[in-house]
C-alpha positions, 0 to 999 in steps of 0.5 A, a space after each residue: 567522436 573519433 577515438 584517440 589516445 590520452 592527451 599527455 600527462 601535463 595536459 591532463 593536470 592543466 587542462 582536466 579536473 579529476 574524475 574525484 571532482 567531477 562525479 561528486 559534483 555531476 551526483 550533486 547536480 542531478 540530485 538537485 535537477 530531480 529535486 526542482 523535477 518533484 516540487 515543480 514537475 510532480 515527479 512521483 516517487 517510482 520516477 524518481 527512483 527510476 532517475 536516481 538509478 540511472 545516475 548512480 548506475 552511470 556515475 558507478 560506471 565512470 568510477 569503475 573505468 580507472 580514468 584519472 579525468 573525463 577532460 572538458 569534453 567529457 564534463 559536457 557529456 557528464 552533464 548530459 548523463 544528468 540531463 538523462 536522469 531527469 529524462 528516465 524520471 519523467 519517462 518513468 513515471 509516464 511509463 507508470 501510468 501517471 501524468 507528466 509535463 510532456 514540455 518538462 522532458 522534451 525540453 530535457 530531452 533536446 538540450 541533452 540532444 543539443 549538447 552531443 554536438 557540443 562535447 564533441 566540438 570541445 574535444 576536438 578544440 581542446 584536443 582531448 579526443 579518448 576511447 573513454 569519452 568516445 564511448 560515454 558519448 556513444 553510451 549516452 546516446 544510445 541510451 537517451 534514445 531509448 528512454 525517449 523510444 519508451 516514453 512513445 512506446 507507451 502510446 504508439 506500441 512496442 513496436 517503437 522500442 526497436 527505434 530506442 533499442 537496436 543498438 544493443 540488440 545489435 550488441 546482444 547479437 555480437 555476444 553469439 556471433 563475434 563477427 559482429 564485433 568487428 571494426 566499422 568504418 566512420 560512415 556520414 550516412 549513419 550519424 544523419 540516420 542517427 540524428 533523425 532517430 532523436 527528431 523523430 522521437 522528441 517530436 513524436 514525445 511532443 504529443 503535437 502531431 496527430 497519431 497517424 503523422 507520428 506513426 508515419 514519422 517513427 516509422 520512416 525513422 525506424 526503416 532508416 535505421 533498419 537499413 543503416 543497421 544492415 549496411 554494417 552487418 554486411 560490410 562487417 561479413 565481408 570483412 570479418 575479424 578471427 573468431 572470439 570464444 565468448 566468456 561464459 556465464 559459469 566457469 568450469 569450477 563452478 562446482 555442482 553444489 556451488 551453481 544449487 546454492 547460487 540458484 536458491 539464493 537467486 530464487 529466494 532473492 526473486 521471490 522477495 522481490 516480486 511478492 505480491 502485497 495483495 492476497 488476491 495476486 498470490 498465485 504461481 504467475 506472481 513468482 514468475 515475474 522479473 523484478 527490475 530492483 534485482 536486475 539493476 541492483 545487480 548490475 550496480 554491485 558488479 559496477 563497486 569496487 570489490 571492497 564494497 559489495 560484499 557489505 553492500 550486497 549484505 546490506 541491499 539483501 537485509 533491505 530486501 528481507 524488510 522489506 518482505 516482512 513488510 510485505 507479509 504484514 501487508 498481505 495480511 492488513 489487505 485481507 482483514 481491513 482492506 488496505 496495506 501495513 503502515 509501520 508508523 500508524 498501524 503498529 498498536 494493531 500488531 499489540 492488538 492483533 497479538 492479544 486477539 490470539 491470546 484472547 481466543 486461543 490461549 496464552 500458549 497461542 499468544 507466545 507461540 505466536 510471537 515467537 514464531 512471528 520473530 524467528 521467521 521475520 529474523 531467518 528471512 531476513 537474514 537469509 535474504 542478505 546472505 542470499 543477495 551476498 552469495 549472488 553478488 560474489 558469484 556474479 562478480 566471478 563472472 562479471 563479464 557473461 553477468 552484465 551481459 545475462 542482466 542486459 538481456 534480462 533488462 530488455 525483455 523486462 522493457 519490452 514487458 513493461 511497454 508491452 503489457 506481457 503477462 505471467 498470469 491473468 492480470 499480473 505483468 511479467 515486468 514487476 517493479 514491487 518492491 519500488 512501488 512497495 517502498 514509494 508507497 510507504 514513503 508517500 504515505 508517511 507523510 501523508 500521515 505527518 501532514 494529517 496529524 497537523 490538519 486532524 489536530 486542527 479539525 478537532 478543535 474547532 466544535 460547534 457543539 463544545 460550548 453549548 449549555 446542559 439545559 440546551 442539549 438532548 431535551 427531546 430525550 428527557 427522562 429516556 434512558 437511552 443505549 447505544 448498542 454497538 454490534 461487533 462486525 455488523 456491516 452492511 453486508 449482512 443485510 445484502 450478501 445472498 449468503 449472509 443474509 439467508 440467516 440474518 434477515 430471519 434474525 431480524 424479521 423475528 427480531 421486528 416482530 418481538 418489537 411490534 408486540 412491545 410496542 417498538 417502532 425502529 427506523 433505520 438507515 446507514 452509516 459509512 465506517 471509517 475502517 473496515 474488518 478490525 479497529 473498533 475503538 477507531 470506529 467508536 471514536 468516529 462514532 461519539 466525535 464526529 471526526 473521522 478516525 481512521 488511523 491510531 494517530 488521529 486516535 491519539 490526538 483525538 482523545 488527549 484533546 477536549 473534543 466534546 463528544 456525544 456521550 459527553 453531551 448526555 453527561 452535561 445534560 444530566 444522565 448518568 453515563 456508563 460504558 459496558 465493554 467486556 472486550 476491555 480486559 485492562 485500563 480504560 483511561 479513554 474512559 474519561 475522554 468520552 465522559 463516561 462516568 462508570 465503565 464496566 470491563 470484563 473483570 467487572 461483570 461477574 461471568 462464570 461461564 466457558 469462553 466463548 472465543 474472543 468475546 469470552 462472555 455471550 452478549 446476553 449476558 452482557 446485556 443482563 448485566 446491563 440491566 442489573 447493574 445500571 437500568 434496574 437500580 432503584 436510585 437512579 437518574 436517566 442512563 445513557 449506556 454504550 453497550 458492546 455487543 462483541 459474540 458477532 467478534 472474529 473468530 466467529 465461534 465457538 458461538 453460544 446460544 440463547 437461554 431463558 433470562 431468568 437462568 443466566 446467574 453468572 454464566 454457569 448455565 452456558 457450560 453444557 453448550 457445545 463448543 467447536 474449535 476454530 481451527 481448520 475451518 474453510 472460508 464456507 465455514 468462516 461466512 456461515 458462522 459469521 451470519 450466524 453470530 450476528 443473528 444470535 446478537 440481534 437475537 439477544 438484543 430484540 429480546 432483551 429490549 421485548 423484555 425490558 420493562 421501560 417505557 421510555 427506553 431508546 435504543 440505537 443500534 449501530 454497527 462498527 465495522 464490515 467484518 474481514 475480506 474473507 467473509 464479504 468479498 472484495 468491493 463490499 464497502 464500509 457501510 454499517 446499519 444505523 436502527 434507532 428503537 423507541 416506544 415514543 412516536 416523538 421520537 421516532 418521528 425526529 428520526 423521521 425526518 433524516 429519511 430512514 426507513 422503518 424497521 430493523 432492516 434498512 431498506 437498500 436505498 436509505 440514507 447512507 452518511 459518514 459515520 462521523 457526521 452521526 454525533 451532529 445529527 443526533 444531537 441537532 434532532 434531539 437538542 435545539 441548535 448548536 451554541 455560537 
């Protein structure tokens, strides 16, 4: 449109309505069109951030611009801008990799198209023709053919960004050359070369044409555009206007130590910005990313009032110091259990985590700990907000040569992002972590609110709930029966050529010892719910037959009536007791599960060194099980869950077998070397891993050789994969499952689920869901489940 002064000022009052009601209500309807955008179109999280930055970035602009009213015209093009928003959402989202309803955003991208004949056509009706709504036309524009040049980029190349992108390379170019900043005459050939860039582009995002027509078509577009580019860089060299100084980035009295200070702030706020969630992206390229959230977050402050960016600058660096610190939890949540921190389910694990350092390096450990954690999660978030204040200020000084600095910087993250740039092998220049990181918390927020709903109804329904005593576990009858649940004993173990080195001589020894007791094992696998720590989510899996994965279904489950297997042996007459020396404190889920004794590790008389975290050896354990359950004189059928816990992280110090008879209280463990845990290579961490297990499975086998009882049952399970550290990434979750009898009829129940004999299950036995172990147990064991 052509520029013109501002209508008169009655005009305006009769004819406008003011900018003060206009830019609400154009935010009101482009957060709405994002809304119908996410429950129709499947708008994910990173494009509706994508559309809400661009809205509040054009909305801001306008409010900075200190015109009283847009006009009429100008409202039409403020719909436009709205449209745009929807149109950068879905071109966002495709830009992610993420499927979108391409006939959603063509259609935007048409109406909008369809409507810069409309405002221009409204202004030049109503005569309110403005510099300001000229350039909010042209700006418009220029940045939806940019979007849709992104959106076929993605699958023809970047090449296509030239098509979107030529006018503010063209804008960038005037920065150097001022020349370039001159007049331009109206020119009919350019509005027919600027409207066959939009068909070209919207017919191409239809996805109708095959890809060579497409080519074809982008292509004769960008070559028109090429020339009508050139025919005004030629006509403004021959018509130049004086020369302009361009105002710099940094004045002269940004004084030396004022530009070291800004630049740490721009670094610190960088490095929060783009680290990486996941351990194994920790390297330098990581750093060397340009992370769009600071760019646009930027260029947003410098668009506020003054009064307003101090504080919101203050406030977007204290989001993004969280957000570090969420991201630090989440570097370590990857390495042990394989997955990111969620801050709603996951925040008993930090407790648990606190006491483990407690547990096996000391009380001092466990306060050094926390209060180290705290100072750091408070200096860098606080230094993060002054950090994001201190650029904010520094760049509003310079406002001019920021915006232009943050331009450019947003071009060659665009053209990273579509063109696949890398800083490092596999980690894209353009980085957009923080968003992600944010979407993803979000998302899996509620996630986990719908689960609670579904996991609660799951749990009460239960087939086995109403089944009678007589009619469980009869094939069981007068066995004493022990669940051994073996700390970290994954699957791993058995396969990893590092780990199994030591382990399956543990286990070869281990079958021979029950071959000379009259022992027969079958085995197989079970996939765990979680991986590298959380063991009571993977017992409660284990007894429930639900998976639990999460500390909210752990919390469901055990304030509800779930009947569990260990519960199934109470009903049916055993005695039911727990031996559980990683407990140190109240246990009321004891009664949850059934268990009618549950022995902690203040209960069991050990006198001996800690060892690690498990403090007492697994012999001793197993001793006590013995004495203070399986070998009393007045006693019924026992069915036992033991914990089995030297094979727990650190993995050492580890201690060694000795003879049964001199256990006593542990005192015998004293003259035992005990080597520290700190300064230990990852080498180290996998051998001292492979060796706890052997000593478990030393103990256990030797310990069942010895025992006395004939109608002894044995099942030998695992609770979990230990950490990444020690398997490597793609491991898996799967655990062995080996059931131990001197009963043929027993080991012939077992027979029939396919596992394989012996204490090493063979690398093609039957694997199922840990969950799906309580059903089955108690339908080879029991007749079927009461209706």
């Amino acid at each position: 449109m052509a520029g013109r002064d501002a209508t008169p000022a009655r005009a305006q009052r009769v004819l406008h309505p003011p900018l003060a009601l206009q830019l609400p209500t154009a935010g009101a309807v482009g957060l709405g069109l994002l809304a119908v955008l996410r429950t129709t179109a499947g708008l994910g999280g990173v494009g509706l951030l994508g559309g809400l930055l661009v809205l509040v970035l054009g909305l801001a602009m306008l409010a900075r611009s200190g015109a009283r009213s847009l006009g009429p015209a100008g409202t039409v093009t403020l719909l436009r801008l709205v449209l745009v928003a929807g149109v950068t959402a879905l071109a966002v989202q495709h830009l992610a990799g993420r499927l979108i309803p391409t006939a959603v955003l063509v259609g935007l991208a048409v109406t909008a198209l369809a409507l810069d004949a409309v405002d221009g056509w409204v202004a030049r009706r109503t005569d309110t023709c403005t510099d300001l709504g000229a350039r909010f036309d042209m700006e418009t524009d220029a940045f939806l053919l940019l979007l849709l040049a992104v959106h076929v980029a993605a699958d023809l190349g970047p090449w296509v960004l030239l098509v979107g992108g030529m006018r503010y390379l063209f804008v960038a170019a005037g920065w150097v050359w001022p020349w370039l900043r001159g007049e331009l005459p109206t020119r009919y050939s350019a509005k027919v070369v600027a409207a066959l860039q939009g068909v070209a582009l919207v017919v191409a995002s239809t996805r109708l044409l095959p890809g060579w027509a497409e080519t074809v078509l982008v292509g004769g577009a960008l070559a028109a555009l090429v020339w009508s580019f050139g025919v005004s860089v030629e006509y403004l060299a021959r018509h130049p206007r004086p020369t302009e100084r361009a105002s710099p980035v940094v004045g002269k009295d940004f004084s030396w130590w004022r530009g070291l200070a800004t630049g740490l702030a721009v670094l610190v706020l960088t490095v929060a910005l783009v680290a990486p969630r996941d351990p194994s992206a920790l390297v330098w390229g990581s750093y060397l990313r340009l992370p769009i959230e600071g760019i646009a977050g930027l260029a947003l402050l410098l668009l506020l009032p003054d009064r307003w960016r101090r504080p919101l600058a203050l406030v977007a660096g204290v989001a993004i110091g969280l957000g570090a610190v969420l991201t630090a939890f989440d570097v370590g949540f990857v390495s042990v259990l394989a997955r990111p921190f969620d801050p709603i389910l996951d925040s008993p694990l930090i407790s648990d985590g606190v006491g483990f350092v407690g547990s096996t390096y000391g009380p001092a450990a466990e306060v050094a700990a926390v209060v180290g954690a705290v100072v750091l999660a408070v200096v860098l978030v606080g230094g993060v907000g002054l950090a994001a204040r201190r650029v904010a200020g520094a760049a509003a000084r310079h406002r001019r040569g920021s915006l232009r600095v943050l331009a450019a910087l947003g071009g060659v993250w665009l053209v990273g992002a579509v063109a696949g740039l890398t800083a490092a092998p596999g980690v894209p220049v353009a980085a957009a972590t923080t968003a992600a990181a944010a979407v993803d918390r979000v998302d899996r927020t509620r996630t986990a609110l719908a689960d609670a709903q579904r996991f609660r109804a799951e749990a009460g329904t239960d087939a086995w709930a109403a089944t009678p005593g007589p009619d469980l576990l009869g094939a069981l009858r007068g066995k004493d029966v022990v669940v051994a649940v073996v700390e970290s004993y994954g699957r791993s173990a058995l396969t990893d050529p590092g780990l199994a080195g030591t382990v399956d001589p543990a286990l070869d020894a281990g079958q021979a010892r029950l071959d000379g007791a009259g022992y027969g094992a079958r085995s197989g696998f079970l996939t765990s719910s979680v991986v590298g720590s959380g063991s009571w989510l993977a017992h409660a899996t284990l007894l429930s037959g639900l998976r639990v994965d999460n500390q909210q279904r752990y919390l469901t489950l055990t304030s509800s009536d779930r009947f569990t297997l260990s519960a199934a042996f109470a009903r049916a007459g055993w005695e039911t007791v727990a031996m559980q020396p990683g407990t140190t404190r109240a246990w009321p889920e004891g009664r949850f599960y059934g268990y009618q004794r549950a022995y902690s590790v203040h209960d069991l008389g050990y006198r001996g060194p800690s060892f690690g975290w498990a403090s007492m050896p697994d012999q001793v354990v197993l001793d006590r099980l013995s004495r203070m359950e399986l070998d009393r004189a007045d006693r019924g059928p026992v069915m036992a869950e033991v914990d089995l816990v030297s094979s727990h992280a650190p993995w050492t110090p580890l201690p060694r077998m000795v003879d049964w008879d001199a256990i006593g209280d542990g005192s015998v463990f004293r003259g035992q070397s005990v080597p520290g845990a700190v300064g230990r290579n990852d080498a180290q961490v996998r051998a001292d891993y492979a060796h706890s297990v052997a000593y478990t499975m030393d103990a256990l086998t030797s310990w069942v050789q010895r025992s006395a009882d004939p109608n002894l049952v044995v099942v030998v399970v695992g609770d979990h994969q230990p950490a990444l550290t020690v398997t490597g990434r793609g491991a898996g979750r799967d655990v062995p499952l080996s059931v131990l009898s001197r009963d043929p009829a027993v080991l012939e129940r077992v027979g029939a689920w396919g596992f394989t004999p012996g204490l090493r299950p063979a690398t093609d036995a039957p694997t199922w869901p840990m969950e799906a172990f309580r059903d089955r147990f108690l339908g080879a064991f029991s007749g079927p489940p009461a209706q």
